[in-house]
Structure formats: C-alpha cells, structure tokens
N, C-alpha and C positions, 0 to 999 in steps of 0.2 A: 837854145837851152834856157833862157832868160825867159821866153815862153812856156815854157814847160813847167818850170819853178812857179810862174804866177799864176799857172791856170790850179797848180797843186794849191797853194797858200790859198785862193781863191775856193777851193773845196773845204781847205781843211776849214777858214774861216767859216764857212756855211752850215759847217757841222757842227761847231762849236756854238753857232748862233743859235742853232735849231735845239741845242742840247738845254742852250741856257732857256730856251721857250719854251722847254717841256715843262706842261702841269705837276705839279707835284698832290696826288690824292693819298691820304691816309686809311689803310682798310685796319679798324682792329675789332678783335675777337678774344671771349675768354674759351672758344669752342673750336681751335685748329683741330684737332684731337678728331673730333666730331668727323663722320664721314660726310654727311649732309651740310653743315659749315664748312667743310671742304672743298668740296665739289663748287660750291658756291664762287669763295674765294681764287679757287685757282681758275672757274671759266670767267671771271671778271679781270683777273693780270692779265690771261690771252685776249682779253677783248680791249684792256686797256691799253696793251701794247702795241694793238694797231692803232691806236689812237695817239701815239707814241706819247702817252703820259708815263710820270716816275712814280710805280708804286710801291710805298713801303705798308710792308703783311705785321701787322704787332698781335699776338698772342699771351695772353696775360693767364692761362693754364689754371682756367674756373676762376680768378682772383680777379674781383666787380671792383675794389679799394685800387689796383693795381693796377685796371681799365680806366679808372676817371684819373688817376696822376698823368696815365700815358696821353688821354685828349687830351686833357691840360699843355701835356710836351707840345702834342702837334699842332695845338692851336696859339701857342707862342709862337711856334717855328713859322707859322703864317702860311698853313696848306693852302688850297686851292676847294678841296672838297676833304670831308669827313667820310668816311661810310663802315657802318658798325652792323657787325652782321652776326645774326642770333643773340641780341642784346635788346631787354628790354630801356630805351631811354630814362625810360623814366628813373632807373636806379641809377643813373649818374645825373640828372636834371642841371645840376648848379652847371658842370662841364659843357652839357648842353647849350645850355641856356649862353654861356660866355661865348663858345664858337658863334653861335646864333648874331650875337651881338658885336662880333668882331666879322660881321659878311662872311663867315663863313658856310658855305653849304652842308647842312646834316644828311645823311641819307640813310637809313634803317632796311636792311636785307631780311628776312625770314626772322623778324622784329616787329614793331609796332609804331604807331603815330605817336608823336607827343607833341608838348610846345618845345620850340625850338627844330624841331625835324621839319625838315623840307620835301619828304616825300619817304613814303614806305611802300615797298614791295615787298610782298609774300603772297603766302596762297591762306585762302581763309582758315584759319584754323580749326576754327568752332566748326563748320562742315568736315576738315577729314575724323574732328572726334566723331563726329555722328554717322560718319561712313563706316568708320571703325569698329564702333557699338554696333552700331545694324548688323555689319557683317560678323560681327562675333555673336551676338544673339539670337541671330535668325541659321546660323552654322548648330547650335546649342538648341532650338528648338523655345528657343523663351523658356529654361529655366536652366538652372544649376546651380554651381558654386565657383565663383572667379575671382583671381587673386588681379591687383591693380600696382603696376609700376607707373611713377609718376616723378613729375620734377617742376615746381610751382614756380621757381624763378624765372625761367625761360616764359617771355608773353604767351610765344605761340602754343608752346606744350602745354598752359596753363588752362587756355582756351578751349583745349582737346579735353582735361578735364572736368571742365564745365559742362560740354558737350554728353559727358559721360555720366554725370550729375542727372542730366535730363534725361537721358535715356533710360537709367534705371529707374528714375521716378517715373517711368510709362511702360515696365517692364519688370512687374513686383517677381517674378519669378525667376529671374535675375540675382544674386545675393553677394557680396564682396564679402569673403572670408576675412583676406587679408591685405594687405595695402605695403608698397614703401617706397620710401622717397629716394630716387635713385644718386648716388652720389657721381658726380663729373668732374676730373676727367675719372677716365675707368668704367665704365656705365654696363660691360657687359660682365666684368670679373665679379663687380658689385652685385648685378643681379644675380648672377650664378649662387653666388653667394646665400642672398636672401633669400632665392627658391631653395634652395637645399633645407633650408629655415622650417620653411613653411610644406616641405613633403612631409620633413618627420614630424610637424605639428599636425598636419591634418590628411596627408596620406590619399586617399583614394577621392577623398570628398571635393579634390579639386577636379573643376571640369575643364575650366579655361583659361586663359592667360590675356590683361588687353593690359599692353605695353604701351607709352604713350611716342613711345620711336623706337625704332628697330634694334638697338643695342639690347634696350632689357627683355626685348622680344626672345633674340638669340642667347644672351645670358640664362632666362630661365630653360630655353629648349635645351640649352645643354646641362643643365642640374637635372632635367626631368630623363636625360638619356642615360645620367648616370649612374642616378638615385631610384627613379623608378622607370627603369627601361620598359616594362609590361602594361604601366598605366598609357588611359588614352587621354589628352586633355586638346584643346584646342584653342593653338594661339597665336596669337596677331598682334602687328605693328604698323608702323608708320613712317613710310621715306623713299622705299625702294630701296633699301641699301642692298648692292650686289650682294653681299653675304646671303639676305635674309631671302632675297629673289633664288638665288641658291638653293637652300634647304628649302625654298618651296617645291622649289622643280624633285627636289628629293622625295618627296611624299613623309617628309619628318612631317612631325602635328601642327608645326608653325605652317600655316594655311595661306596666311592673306598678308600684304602692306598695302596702304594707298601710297603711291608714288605722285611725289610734287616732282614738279618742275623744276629744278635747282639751274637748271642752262635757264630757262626763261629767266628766274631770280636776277640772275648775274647779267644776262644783255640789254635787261629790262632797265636795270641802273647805268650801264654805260650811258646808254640813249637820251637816257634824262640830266643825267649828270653832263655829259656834251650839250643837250641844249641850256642848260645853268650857266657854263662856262662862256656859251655864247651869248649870255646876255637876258636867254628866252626863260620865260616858265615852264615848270614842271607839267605835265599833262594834265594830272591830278593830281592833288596830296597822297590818295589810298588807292596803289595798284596791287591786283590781283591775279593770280595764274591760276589755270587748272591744275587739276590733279585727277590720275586713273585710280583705279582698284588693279591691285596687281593679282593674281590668283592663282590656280589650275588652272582653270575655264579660259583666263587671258594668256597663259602658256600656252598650252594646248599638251598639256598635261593629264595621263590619265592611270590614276593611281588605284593598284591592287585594293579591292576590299579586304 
C-alpha cells in the first residue's frame, strides 16, 4: 500500500514539475474576429500544445492603444515569447522595443519586420496585391470601372495596396471610381454597406470589385445581389476564406481569392520560436510562405455562360 501511495505522489510530483516548466507564450491580436487571424492563431495553440507550452490568446477587438497596454501586461508578467499576429510592430514600437530589451522574444504572424522583432512570418504581401490586380484586370480585359476596398493599418493589407498602385499605373484602362476604408471588426457588414453607397451612385458603370481580403469581397457580393441582382461586375479577394471559396464554387461574380497559407503561418512560428527557447537563432529574420490562386479553373468548376 505504502508503494502504491509513493509511486502516486511520485507522478503527481512530476506533473506538477512539468506544469511548473511549461513555457508561458503570449499571442495577442486586435483581429480574433478576422477568419485569417483565426485560423492563424488557433493552428499555433494546437502546435503549441504539443509543445506543452501555456498559451494565453489577448484580443484587443481593433483597439492598437489597448494592444500596447496588454504587451506591456505580458511583458512585466515575464513571458517566455511574444507573438502578435496581423499587427503592424511598428504601431506599438516603444512595447516592442521594452519586450526586446527585457530578452524577451517578439515574433510577428502575417505582420511585419521591425526593430525589436525577432522574426516575421507571412507571405509577401506586395505579390498577392499584384496577383489580385492581374487576376482582376486581365478577368476585365484591361479596362473598366472598379471600386477598391481597403485598410491601411494592417502592414500586410497595406502592401496589397501599393501593389494595386502599381498595377493601375501600368494599366491606364483600369479606373477606380470609388474607394473605402474598411472598417474592423465588422468588415463584411461595413462593406455591404458601402457597396450599396456606391450602386446608387454609379449604378451600371461598376465593372469590378478588388477587395484587399475576403471580407469586403463578400460584403460588397452581397450589396450587388441585392441592390443590383441583373448587373454583371467581377470581383476578388484575398485569403481563401471558406465563405469566399464558397460563392466561388457558386458561379456568384466573386470569381477569384489568392489563398495564403495561414497553417504554414502558425508552424512556421512554433519551429522558431522552439529553437529561441532552446537557446538557437531564428532561421532568418523574414520568413515567407506561398500562396495559390483560388478560382473556377483551380476547383474544377464550370459555370453556365
């Protein structure tokens, strides 16, 4: 019996030891919300969990002011690792900058490099804007009339932008009617919204829709279904989000996403963040993933003329 009891005490101790050895990583986000911040985050807890680290998920719900108090919390609390995922660094720098300076590891998800960051993972951004444009002006014929949803905060989205910049300036036939700044969280009600805006302003003279991510993709496809059911416009996003993968397979007008990798995103940080902990460096400062063209063509989709 006296055996039994110490071989128990003996486990339960080993659990407890093991508990108290667990890493403690901090994930925060102003973008749970977000499907693609999502997907992110939650296939980095199942990776981190075989890793048996403790992670706490902080959603600050679009509030950047509410993002830099919460590092500040976990970087007193004394984590093990940071990782801020769909955050530009740079708008929180000084929080940065302190983890940096207190050994702590920064790590940037489908984000950007800065000082104090330790390594960033995403997929390049400025190539899926230019996959995006391609595929929506060469859909178009090189000319029309296209309305642009956008969101300057986010690095990555920012990039896509610029991407889009370039492309119309090699594409005079091209012409942005109208433009707007998506608001977050809410991205797809917002756009709904703003398309409806922009039907009764200009009506038939829209041809296309480039969304800089699948939300205002789907927001304005569903203003155009139900404002102008008869009009033809042709439009595209960026993520893959199963909805938008969806109403492609549908033959609605929303045609194309470039889908990222969001699993590569998330085990591409375990891997690095595990050699951090161990002592080692990061592979590289600037890692990168692919990204496909989602379509018809890549379904195997083939929709009524």
């Amino acid at each position: 019996m006296k055996t039994g009891v110490s071989i128990l005490a003996m486990a339960l101790a080993g659990l407890v030891s093991n508990t108290a050895q667990a890493e403690d990583i901090a994930v925060l986000t102003p973008y749970i919300s977000s499907v693609a911040t999502n997907e992110i985050v939650e296939t980095f807890k199942k990776d981190a969990a075989g890793k048996g680290w403790n992670v706490n998920v902080v959603d600050t719900r679009g509030d950047l002011q509410q993002l830099a108090s919460r590092v500040e919390d976990v970087t007193n609390a004394g984590v093990k690792a940071i990782v801020l995922v769909s955050v530009d660094p740079k708008q929180i720098a000084d929080q940065v900058a302190a983890a940096a300076a207190k050994k702590i590891p920064v790590f940037a998800l489908d984000g950007a490099l800065a000082p104090g960051v330790t390594a960033s993972i995403a997929t390049d951004n400025f190539a899926l804007g230019t996959i995006l444009s391609d595929k929506l002006f060469k859909q178009l014929g090189g000319k029309g009339n296209i309305v642009k949803f956008f969101y300057s905060a986010h690095p990555g989205v920012h990039q896509r932008e610029l991407a889009l910049d370039k492309a119309l300036a090699a594409n005079p036939g091209i012409k942005v009617i109208a433009e707007h700044y998506v608001k977050v969280p809410g991205p797809i009600d917002d756009s709904r919204l703003a398309m409806e805006t922009f039907i009764r302003q200009h009506g038939t003279k829209i041809d296309g829709v480039w969304a800089a991510w699948d939300e205002p993709a789907i927001g304005a496809l569903l203003a155009q279904q139900s404002d102008a059911p008869d009009s033809r416009m042709v439009i595209a996003g960026i993520d893959g989000n199963p909805q938008a993968v969806d109403l492609i397979k549908q033959c609605t007008d929303l045609i194309a996403t470039v889908r990222q990798d969001f699993p590569g995103i998330a085990h591409g940080a375990v891997t690095e963040i595990a050699n951090v902990l161990e002592g080692k460096p990061v592979s590289r400062p600037e890692i990168q993933v692919e990204a496909k063209v989602v379509d018809r063509a890549s379904l195997g989709v083939t929709c009524p003329q």
